[in-house]
C-alpha positions in Angstrom: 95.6 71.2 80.5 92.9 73.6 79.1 94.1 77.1 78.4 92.7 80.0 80.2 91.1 82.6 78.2 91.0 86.2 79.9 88.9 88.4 78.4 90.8 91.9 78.4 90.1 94.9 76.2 92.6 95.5 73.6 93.9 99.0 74.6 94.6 97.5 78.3 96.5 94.6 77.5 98.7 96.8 75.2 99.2 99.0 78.2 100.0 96.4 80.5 102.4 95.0 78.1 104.2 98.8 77.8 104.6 99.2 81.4 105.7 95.9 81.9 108.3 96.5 79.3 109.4 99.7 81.2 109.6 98.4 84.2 112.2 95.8 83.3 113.8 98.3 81.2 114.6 100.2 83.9 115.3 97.7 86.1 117.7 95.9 84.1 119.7 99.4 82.9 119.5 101.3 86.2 119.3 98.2 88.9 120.4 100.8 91.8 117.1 102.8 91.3 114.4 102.6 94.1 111.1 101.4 93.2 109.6 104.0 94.5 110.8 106.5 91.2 110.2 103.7 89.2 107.5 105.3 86.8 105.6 102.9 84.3 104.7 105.9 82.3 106.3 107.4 79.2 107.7 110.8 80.1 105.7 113.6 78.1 103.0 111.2 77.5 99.7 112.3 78.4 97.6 110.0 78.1 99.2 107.6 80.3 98.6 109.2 83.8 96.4 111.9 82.9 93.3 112.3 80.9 93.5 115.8 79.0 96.3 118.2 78.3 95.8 121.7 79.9 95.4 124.5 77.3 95.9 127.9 77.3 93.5 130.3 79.0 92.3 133.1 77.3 95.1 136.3 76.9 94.5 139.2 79.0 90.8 138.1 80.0 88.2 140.5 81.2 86.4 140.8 84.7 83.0 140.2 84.7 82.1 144.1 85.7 83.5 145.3 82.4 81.7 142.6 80.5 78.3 143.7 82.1 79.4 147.9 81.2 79.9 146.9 77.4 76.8 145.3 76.8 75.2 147.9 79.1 76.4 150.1 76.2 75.5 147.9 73.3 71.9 146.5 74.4 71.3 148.2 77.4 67.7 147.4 77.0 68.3 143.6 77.0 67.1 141.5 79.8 70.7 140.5 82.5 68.2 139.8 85.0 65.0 137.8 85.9 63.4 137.7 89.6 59.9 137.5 90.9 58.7 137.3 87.2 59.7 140.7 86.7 63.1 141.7 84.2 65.8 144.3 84.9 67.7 145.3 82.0 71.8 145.4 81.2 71.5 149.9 81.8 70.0 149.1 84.7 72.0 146.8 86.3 75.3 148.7 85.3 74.3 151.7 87.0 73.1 150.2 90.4 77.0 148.5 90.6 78.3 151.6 89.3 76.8 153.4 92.2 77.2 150.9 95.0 81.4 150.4 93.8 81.6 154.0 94.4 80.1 154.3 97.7 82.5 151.5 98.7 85.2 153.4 97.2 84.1 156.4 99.0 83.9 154.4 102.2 87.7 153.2 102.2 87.6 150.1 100.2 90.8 149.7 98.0 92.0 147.3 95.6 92.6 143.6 97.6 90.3 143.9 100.0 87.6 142.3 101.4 84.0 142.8 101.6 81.4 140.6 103.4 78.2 140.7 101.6 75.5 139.1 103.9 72.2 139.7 101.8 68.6 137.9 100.8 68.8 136.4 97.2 67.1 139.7 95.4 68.6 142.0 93.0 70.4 143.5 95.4 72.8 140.4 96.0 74.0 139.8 92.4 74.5 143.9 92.6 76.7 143.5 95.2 79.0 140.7 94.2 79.5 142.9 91.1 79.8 146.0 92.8 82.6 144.7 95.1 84.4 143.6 92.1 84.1 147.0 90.2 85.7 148.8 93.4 88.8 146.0 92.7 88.1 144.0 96.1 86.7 140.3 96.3 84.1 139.3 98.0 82.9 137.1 100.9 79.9 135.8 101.4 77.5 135.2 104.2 74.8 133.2 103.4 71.7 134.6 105.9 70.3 131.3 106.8 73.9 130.2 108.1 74.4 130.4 112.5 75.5 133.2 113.6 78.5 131.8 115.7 79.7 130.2 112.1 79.4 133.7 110.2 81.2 135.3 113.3 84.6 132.7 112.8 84.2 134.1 109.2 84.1 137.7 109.9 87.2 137.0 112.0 88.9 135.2 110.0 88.5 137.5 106.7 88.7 140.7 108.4 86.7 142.4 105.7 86.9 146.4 105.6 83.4 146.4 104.7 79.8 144.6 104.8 76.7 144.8 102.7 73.8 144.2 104.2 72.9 142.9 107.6 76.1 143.1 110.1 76.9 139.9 111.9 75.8 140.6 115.6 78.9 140.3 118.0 81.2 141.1 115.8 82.2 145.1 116.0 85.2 144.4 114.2 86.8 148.2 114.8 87.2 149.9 110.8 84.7 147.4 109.3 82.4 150.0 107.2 78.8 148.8 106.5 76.9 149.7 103.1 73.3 149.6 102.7 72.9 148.0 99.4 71.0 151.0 97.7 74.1 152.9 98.8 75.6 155.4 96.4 78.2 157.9 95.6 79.3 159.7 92.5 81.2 157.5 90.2 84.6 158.3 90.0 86.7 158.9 86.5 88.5 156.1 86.6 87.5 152.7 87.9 90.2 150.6 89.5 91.7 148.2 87.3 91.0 144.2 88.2 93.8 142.3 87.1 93.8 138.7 86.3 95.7 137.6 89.5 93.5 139.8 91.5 91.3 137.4 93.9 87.7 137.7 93.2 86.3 136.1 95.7 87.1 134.1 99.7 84.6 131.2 99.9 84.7 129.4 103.6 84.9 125.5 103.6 84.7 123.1 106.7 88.0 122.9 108.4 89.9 120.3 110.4 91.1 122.7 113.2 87.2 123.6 114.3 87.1 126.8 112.2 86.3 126.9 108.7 89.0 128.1 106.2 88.9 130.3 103.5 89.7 129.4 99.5 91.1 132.6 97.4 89.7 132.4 94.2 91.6 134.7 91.4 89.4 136.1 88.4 92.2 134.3 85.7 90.5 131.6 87.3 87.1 132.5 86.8 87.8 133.7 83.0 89.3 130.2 82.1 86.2 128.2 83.5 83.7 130.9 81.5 85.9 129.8 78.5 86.1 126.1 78.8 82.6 126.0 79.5 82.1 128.4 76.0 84.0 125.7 74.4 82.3 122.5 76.5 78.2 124.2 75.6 78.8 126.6 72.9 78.2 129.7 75.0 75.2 130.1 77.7 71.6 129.4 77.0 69.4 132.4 76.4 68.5 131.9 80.6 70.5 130.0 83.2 69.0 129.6 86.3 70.7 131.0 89.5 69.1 128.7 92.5 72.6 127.9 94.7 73.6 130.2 97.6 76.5 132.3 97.0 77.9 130.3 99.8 78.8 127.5 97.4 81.4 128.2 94.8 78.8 126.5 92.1 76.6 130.1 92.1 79.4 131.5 90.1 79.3 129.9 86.9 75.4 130.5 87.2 75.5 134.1 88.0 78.0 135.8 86.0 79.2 133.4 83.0 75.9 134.0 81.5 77.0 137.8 82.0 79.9 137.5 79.8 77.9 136.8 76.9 75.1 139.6 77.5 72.5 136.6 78.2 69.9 136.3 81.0 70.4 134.9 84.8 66.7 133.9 86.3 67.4 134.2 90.3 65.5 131.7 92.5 66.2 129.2 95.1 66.4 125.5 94.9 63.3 125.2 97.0 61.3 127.7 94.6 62.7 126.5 91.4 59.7 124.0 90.4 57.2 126.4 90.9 59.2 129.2 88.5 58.8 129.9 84.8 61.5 128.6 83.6 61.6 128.9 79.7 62.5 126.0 77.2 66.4 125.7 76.7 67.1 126.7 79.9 70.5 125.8 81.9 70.0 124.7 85.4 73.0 123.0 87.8 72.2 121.5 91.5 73.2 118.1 93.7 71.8 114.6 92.9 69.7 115.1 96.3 68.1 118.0 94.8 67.8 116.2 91.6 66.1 113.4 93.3 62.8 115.7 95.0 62.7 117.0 91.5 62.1 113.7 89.5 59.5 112.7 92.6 57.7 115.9 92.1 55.4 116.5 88.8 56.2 120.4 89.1 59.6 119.2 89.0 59.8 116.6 86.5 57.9 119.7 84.6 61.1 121.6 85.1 63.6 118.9 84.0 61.4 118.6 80.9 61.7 121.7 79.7 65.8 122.1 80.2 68.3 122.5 77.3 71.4 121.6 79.6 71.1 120.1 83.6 74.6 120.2 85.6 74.7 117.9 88.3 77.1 117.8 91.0 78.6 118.2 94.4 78.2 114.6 95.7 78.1 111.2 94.1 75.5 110.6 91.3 73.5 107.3 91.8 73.0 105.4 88.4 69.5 105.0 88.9 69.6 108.8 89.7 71.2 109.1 85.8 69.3 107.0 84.3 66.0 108.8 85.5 67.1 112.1 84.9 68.8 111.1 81.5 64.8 109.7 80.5 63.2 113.4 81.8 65.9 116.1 80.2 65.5 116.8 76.8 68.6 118.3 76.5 72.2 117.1 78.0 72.8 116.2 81.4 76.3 116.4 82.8 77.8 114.7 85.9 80.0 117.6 87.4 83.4 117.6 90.1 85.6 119.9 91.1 86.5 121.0 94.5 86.5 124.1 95.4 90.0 124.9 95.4 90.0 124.2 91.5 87.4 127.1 91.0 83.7 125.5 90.5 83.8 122.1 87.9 87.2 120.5 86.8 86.0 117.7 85.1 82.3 117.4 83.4 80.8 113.7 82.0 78.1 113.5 79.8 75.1 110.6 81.1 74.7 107.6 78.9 72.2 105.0 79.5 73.4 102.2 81.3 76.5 103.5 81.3 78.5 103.0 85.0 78.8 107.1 86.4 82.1 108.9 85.4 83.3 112.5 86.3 84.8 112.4 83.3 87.2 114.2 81.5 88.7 117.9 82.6 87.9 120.9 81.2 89.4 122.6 78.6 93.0 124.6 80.5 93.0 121.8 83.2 94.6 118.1 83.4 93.8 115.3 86.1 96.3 112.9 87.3 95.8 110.3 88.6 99.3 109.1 91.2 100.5 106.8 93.8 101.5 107.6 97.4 105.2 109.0 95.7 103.5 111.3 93.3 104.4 109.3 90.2 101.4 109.2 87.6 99.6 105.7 87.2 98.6 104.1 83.9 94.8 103.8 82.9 92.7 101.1 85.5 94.8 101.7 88.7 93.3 103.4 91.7 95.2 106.5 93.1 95.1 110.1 94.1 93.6 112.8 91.6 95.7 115.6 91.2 94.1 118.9 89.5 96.6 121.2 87.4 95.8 123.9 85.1 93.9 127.1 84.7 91.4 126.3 87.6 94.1 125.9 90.4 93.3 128.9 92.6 95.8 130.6 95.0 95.3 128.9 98.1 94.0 129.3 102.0 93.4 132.7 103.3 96.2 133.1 105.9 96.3 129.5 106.5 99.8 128.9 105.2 100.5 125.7 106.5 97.2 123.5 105.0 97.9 125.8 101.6 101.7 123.9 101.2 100.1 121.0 101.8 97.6 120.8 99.8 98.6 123.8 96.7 102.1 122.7 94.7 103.9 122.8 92.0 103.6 119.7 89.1 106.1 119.5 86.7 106.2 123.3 86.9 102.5 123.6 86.8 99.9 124.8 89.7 98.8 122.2 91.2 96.1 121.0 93.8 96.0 117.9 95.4 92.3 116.7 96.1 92.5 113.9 98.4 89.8 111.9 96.6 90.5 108.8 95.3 89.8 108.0 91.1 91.0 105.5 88.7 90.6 106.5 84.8 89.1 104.6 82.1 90.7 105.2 78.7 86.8 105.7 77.3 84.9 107.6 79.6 87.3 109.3 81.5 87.7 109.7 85.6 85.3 107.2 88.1 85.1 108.7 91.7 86.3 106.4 94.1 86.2 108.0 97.4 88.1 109.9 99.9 91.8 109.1 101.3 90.9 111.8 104.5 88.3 112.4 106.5 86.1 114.4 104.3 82.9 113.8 102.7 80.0 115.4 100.8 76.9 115.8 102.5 74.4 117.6 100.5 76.9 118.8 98.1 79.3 120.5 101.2 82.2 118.9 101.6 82.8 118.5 104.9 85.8 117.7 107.8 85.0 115.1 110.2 87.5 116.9 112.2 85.5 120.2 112.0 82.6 118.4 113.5 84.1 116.9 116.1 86.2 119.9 117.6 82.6 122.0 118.1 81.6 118.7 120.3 84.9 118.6 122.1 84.3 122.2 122.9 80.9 121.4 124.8 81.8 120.9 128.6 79.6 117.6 129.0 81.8 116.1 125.9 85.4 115.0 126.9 85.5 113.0 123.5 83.4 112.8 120.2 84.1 110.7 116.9 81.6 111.5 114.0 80.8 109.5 111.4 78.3 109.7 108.2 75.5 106.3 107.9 75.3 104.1 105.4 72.7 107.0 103.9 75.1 109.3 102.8 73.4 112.2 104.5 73.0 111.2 108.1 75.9 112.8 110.4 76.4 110.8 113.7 78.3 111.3 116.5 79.5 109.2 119.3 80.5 110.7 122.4 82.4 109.8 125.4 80.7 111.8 128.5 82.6 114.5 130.7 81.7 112.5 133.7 80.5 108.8 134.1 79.1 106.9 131.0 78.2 103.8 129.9 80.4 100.7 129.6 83.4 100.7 127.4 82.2 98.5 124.3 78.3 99.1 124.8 77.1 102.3 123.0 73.5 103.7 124.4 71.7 106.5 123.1 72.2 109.4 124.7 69.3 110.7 127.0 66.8 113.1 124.5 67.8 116.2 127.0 71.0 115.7 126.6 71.4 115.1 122.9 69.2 118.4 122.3 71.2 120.1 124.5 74.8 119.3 122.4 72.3 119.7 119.4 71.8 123.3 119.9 75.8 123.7 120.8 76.8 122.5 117.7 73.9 124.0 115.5 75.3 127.7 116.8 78.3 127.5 114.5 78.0 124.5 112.2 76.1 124.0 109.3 72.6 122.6 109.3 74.4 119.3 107.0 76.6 119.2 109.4 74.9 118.9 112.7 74.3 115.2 114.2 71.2 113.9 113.9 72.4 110.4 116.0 73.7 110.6 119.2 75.5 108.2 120.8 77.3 107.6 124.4 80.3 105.4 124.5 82.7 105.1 127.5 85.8 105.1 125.4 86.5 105.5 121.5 87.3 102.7 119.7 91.1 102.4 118.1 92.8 100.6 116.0 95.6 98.6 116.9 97.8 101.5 115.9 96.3 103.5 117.8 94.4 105.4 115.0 90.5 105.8 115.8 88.2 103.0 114.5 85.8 104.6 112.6 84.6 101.5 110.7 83.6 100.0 114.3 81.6 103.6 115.2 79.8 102.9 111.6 78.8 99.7 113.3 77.4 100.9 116.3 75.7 103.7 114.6 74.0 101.0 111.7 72.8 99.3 114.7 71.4 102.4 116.7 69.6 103.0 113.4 66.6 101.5 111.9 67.7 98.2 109.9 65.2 99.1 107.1 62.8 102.6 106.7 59.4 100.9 107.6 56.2 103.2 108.2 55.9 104.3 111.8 53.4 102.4 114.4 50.0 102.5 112.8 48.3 105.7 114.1 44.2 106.0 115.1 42.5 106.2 111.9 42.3 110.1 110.8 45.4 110.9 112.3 48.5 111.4 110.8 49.6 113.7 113.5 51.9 110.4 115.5 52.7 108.8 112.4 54.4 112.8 111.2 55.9 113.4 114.5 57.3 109.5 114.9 59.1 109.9 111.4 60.4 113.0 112.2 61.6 111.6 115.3 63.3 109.1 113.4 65.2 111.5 110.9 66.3 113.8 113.6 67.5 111.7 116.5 65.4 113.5 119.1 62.3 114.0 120.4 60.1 116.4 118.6 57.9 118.3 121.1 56.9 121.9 118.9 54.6 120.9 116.2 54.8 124.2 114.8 58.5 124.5 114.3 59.6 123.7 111.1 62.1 120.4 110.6 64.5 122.8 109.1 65.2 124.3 112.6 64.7 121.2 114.3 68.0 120.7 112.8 66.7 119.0 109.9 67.9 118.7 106.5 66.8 118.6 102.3 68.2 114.4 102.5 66.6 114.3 106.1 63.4 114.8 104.5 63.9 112.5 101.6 64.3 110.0 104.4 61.1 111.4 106.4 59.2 110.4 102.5 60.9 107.0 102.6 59.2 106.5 106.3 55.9 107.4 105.4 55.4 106.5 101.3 54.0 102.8 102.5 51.3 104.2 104.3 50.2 107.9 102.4 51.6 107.0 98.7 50.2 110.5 97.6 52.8 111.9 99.7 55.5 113.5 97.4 59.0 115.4 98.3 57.2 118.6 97.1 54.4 118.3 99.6 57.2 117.4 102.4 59.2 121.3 101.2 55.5 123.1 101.3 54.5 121.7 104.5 57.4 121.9 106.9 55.8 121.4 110.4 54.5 118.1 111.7 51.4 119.5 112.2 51.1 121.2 108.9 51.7 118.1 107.5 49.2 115.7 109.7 46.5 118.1 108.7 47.3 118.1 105.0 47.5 114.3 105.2 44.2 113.7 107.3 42.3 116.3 104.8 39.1 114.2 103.7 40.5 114.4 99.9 43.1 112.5 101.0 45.6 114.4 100.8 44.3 117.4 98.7 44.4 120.6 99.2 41.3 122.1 101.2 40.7 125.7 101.8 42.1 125.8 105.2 45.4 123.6 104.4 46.2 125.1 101.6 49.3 126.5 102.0 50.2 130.2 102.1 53.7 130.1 101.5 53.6 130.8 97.4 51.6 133.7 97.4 53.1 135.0 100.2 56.9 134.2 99.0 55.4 135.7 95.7 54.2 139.1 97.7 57.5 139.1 98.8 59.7 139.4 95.9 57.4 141.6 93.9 57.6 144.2 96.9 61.6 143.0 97.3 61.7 144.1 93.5 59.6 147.3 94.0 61.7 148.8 96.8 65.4 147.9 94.4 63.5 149.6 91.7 62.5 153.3 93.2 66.1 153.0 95.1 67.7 152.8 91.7 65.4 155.7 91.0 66.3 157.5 93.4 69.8 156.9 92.8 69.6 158.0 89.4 68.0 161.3 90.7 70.6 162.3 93.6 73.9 161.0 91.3 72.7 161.0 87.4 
């Protein structure tokens, strides 16, 4: 008989062979114990069950407000801010917060409250978040562009005792103050003191129950990530770009760790990012589908050239994705997780060619565990639930007491926060992603609930049922729904009529996310189940891959000259319904930064000068048709060249203009 040759790495066998040694150690000395607290792990051995040791966070660490007041005093003519190519200086920005925290002061805000901000991303916003913490209070944001029915849930739910900026119409919560943001007062003598256990800030995620829930973030938590990232980059570049919406956890590390170290923050937004003047060395963090537009872009590949360090996170990173980016940045690029319960990034893995994508290994003052279904840690190469301990761990669900002891516990005496995604570790590279073991997935970068989703359909009087699932894309949400009255035959899906589907659309897009709004719709007489009676949503994924186009082909051919059916067919595509208004904007069709991607995808066979960036400058279909039927084919012309840059560029100088004669002003009326 031939022998059998496996062909196993060293360090595995050796750890097979340990934990098959423990195992029948323990079974043969304690035959009464129950498998189930059976572990195959040493006790107090790291590095069998978890890939890095917490360490300690920093001793008595210091808010981000009184990092920005001592290098006010010690450079205040050094740049803390760029926007709209203009600089405001460390002096500067000190006094505008100084000056807002006291008018919130003045206005009733105490230590542990809340305060909404709901602002436009100018100076004004980053003086805010700072301002809010100076007064001691933490901060909720409201991103503009979000519905108004979502930001209302919000509003209830954090019952802020004060708003800057725009108030939320329909809310007239009674007590609720609201601050201009050039507000001012005189600055008291002392400030309120922001301990380390203080919350700094209540950031809304998608919730199962139909409203979204709130994560309490503490500043301890905050001053550990700072310091594990001083440690993990040596400190901030010179500039780090600030592009996400304060909406998204990830805007902190760009906003205020560069403010710890008296360095530069250069506000933008994702969509404006390629066109800004982004200096060599720079730090810049965003998803994989943002990533993507930028490598297909030559103002974007001209960004990623010119980066010292590129953060990538918030969903999945595709290897050819790494491998791409890895070729254009100069500098590092690092595959980022961390939910947002664990305060920003957890665990960070540096890109190597042709190397399969990790997450990694955690930050310094956090571990990762990987365990079974009892909780007990598993060795290196089996599959299990990641557990998050340490430093990051923040303090739970604002008065949502229930999903917090669920999902916040104690480890072995440590905080801990239980994920729900699934990972296996490799001894060399750290943490693979595996998946999720709930119904929540990233879309976008947002993680989302399933269940959220579905209870805003429910909640629509022509919907007595609704299951939602995400396509085989990874950014498509579909939904399947069983009619009110009537419907089709049991097993036989049909797409549901375009009046009705825009109809349910516009329900849903009142209080849900743009990512999260259906772009497929679906009737179905009944849901399918499982044989336990659990929903089937591997047998919805079916019917939705069939409703779908089996592979993105160019539309019908369209009469020569005219893009404009080819556009609107694409777009009719992407979104699921009919697209009537050629001069509203796929954004508020309901469309979405990966629905585009896949609007380039159904059109690249037939205009292959057609690029991402063109698809972000010319949101209308017929915008777009005309650009595309321009006799340069494809170039600019004078009367398709788009106005959107100078005007966005009008924009923030006067945006900037108006922040600086109010801080003038302020400094005239409170000196």
């Amino acid at each position: 008989m031939g022998a059998v040759v496996l062909d196993v790495q060293t360090g595995a066998a050796e750890s097979f062979t340990e934990h098959l040694l423990r195992a029948l150690g323990a079974l043969t000395t304690e035959p009464a114990v129950p498998l189930t607290r059976l572990r195959l792990t040493g006790e107090g051995r790291p590095g069998a069950g978890t890939t890095a040791c917490a360490e300690p966070h920093p001793q008595a660490p210091r808010a981000v407000p009184d990092h920005v007041a001592e290098h006010a005093r010690r450079s205040p003519g050094a740049t803390a801010l760029v926007y709209g190519g203009a600089q405001v200086g460390y002096a500067e920005l000190d006094h505008r917060v100084g000056k807002l925290a006291a008018a919130l002061i003045e206005a009733g805000v105490r230590p542990g409250d809340r305060v909404a901000v709901r602002l436009a991303r100018t100076p004004d916003l980053l003086v805010a978040l700072l301002a809010v913490w100076r007064a001691g209070a933490a901060y909720v944001p409201l991103d503009p562009d979000y519905p108004v029915g979502r930001l209302r849930l919000m509003i209830e739910d954090a019952q802020p005792s004060a708003i800057i900026g725009t108030p939320v119409p329909g809310t007239g919560a009674a007590g609720t103050v609201v601050l201009a943001p050039d507000a001012a007062a005189p600055v008291p003598e002392r400030w309120p003191r922001i301990r380390p256990e203080d919350p700094a800030y209540v950031i809304y995620t998608s919730g199962s129950t139909g409203r979204p829930k709130g994560v309490i973030v503490r500043h301890e938590n905050l001053s550990a990530l700072f310091t594990a990232f001083d440690r993990e980059l040596s400190g901030p570049p010179a500039v780090t770009v600030a592009a996400t919406s304060v909406s998204f956890d990830i805007s902190a590390l760009e906003l205020f760790w560069p403010l710890t170290a008296g360095r530069a923050v250069l506000l933008t937004g994702h969509r404006e990012v390629a066109g800004e003047d982004v200096p060599t060395g720079a730090l810049y963090q965003c998803t994989p589908t943002v990533a993507r537009i930028l490598t297909d872009d030559p103002n974007g590949r001209r960004l990623l050239g010119r980066l010292g360090t590129l953060l990538v996170g918030g969903e999945q990173l595709p290897r050819d994705l790494a491998d791409r980016l890895d070729s254009l940045v100069p500098g590092e690029v690092l595959n980022c997780y961390g939910p947002t319960e664990t305060t920003v990034w957890s665990t960070v893995w540096r890109v190597r060619p042709h190397v399969p994508v990790h997450i990694g290994h955690p930050l310094g003052g956090e571990e990762c565990l990987v365990v079974d279904p009892h909780d007990r840690p598993l060795p290196p190469g089996l599959p299990g639930r990641l557990l998050v301990l340490g430093a990051g761990v923040g303090s739970g669900y604002w008065r949502r007491p229930d999903l917090t002891a669920d999902r916040f516990r104690e480890y072995d005496g440590r905080p801990a926060y239980d994920t729900g995604d699934l990972a296996v570790l490799d001894p060399e590279h750290g943490l693979r992603f595996l998946g999720r073991a709930d119904g929540q997935v990233k879309i976008l970068g947002q993680r989302i609930e399933l269940a959220e989703i579905e209870s805003v359909l429910r909640a629509h009087p022509a919907v007595r049922d609704a299951l939602v699932t995400v396509a085989s894309d990874g950014a498509t949400v579909t939904a399947c729904l069983v009619p009110a009255s009537g419907g089709p035959d049991p097993c036989v899906p049909v797409p549901a009529p375009p009046g009705q589907a825009e109809e349910i659309r516009r329900h849903a897009a009142a209080s849900l996310v743009p990512a999260m709004v259906p772009a497929v719709w679906l009737l179905v007489g009944e849901l399918p189940q499982l044989p336990n009676g659990k929903l089937d949503r591997a047998t919805a994924g079916g019917w939705v891959a069939r409703a779908m186009p089996s592979r993105p082909g160019p539309p019908d051919a369209e009469p020569a000259g005219r893009a404009l059916d080819a556009v609107r067919l694409a777009w009719e595509r992407v979104l699921g319904v009919p697209v009537a208004d050629l001069d509203t904007t796929f954004f508020d069709l309901g469309g979405t930064s990966a629905g585009l991607l896949r609007v380039l995808v159904l059109l690249a066979e037939r205009y292959p000068e057609l690029t991402a960036a063109e698809l972000f400058r010319r949101t209308t279909v017929r915008g777009l048709a005309r650009w595309l039927d321009a006799p340069t084919g494809g170039a600019d012309t004078p009367d398709t060249r788009p106005a959107q840059a100078p005007a966005r560029g009008a924009s923030r100088a006067r945006a900037l203009g108006q922040w600086r004669r109010r801080t003038e002003r302020s400094q005239q009326r409170h000196p």
